[in-house]
C-alpha positions in Angstrom: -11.2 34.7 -21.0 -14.0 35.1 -18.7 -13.9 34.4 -14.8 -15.3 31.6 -15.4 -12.9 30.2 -17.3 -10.4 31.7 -15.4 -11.6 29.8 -12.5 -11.9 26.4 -14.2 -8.1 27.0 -15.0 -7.0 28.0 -11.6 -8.6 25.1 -10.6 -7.5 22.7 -12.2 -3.8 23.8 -12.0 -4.9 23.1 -8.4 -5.8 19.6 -8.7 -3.1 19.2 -10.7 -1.5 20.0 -7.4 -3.2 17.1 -5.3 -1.6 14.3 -3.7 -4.0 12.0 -5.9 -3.2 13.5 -9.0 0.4 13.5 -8.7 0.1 9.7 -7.7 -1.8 8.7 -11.3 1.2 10.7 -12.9 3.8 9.4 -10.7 2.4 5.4 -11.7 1.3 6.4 -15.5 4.8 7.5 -15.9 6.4 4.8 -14.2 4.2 2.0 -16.3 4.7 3.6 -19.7 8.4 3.1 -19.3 8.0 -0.9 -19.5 6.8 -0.8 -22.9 4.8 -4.3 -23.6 3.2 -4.2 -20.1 1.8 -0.7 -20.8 0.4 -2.1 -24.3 -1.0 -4.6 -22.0 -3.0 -2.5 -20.2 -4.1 -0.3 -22.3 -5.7 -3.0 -24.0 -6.9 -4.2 -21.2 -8.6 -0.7 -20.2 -10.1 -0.9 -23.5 -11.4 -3.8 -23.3 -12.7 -3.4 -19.8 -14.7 -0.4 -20.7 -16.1 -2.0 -23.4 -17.5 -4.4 -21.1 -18.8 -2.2 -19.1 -20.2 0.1 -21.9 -22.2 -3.0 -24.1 -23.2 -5.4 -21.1 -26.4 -5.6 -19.6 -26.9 -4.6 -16.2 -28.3 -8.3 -15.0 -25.0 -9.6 -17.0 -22.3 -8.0 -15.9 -21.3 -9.1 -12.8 -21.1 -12.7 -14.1 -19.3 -11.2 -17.1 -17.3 -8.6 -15.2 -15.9 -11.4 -12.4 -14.6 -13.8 -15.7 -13.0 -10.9 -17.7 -10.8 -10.0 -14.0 -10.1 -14.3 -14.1 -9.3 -14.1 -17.4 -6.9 -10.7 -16.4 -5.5 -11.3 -13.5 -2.2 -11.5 -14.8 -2.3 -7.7 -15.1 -2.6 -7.0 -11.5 0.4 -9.8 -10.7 2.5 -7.0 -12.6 3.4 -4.5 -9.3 4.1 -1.3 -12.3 0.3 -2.2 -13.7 -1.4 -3.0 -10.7 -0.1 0.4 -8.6 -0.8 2.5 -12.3 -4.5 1.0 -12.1 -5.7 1.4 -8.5 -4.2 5.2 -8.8 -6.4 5.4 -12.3 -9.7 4.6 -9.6 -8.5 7.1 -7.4 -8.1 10.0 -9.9 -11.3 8.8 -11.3 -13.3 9.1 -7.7 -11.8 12.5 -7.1 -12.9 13.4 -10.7 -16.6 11.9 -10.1 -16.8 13.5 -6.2 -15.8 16.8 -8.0 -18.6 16.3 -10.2 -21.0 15.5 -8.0 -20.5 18.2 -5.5 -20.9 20.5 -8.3 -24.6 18.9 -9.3 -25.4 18.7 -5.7 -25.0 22.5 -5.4 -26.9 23.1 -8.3 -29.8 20.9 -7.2 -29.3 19.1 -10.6 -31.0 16.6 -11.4 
């Protein structure tokens, strides 16, 4: 293993540390323990990001405001709702962390 690597994996055993990390884990594990609700919103992650992956830019708001109507149920579940904003939160640190790195690299 090079430094590099070595790094990366001292790293991440870092972030794996972090308040927001530990939060996702804390609400994944918590979710996945009521069965039909996790199927639920897996689905509905799946679905979601197929939205978002096959929609046109000039669509998707209209499309993306009826498919959280159509969902809303999901976030009336406390388990699902608290798993999902924790989800956005791991995912922000995750794109920040990505970012910084591009930014220091003047990457383009």
């Amino acid at each position: 293993m090079d430094g590099f690597d070595k790094l990366t994996d001292d790293y991440l055993k870092e972030l794996k540390k972090s308040p927001v990390f530990k939060q996702y884990r804390d609400k994944y594990t918590a979710l996945k323990k009521d069965e039909e609700m996790w199927e639920k919103v897996s689905e509905y992650r799946k679905l979601r990001h197929e939205l978002q992956k096959n929609t046109s830019p000039d669509e998707l708001y209209d499309k993306a405001d009826w498919f959280e109507r159509d969902h809303a149920y999901i976030y009336e579940n406390k388990q699902a709702k608290e798993f999902l904003e924790a989800e956005v939160a791991m995912c922000r640190l995750v794109q920040d962390i990505c970012l910084k790195i591009t930014q220091s690299m003047d990457f383009e």
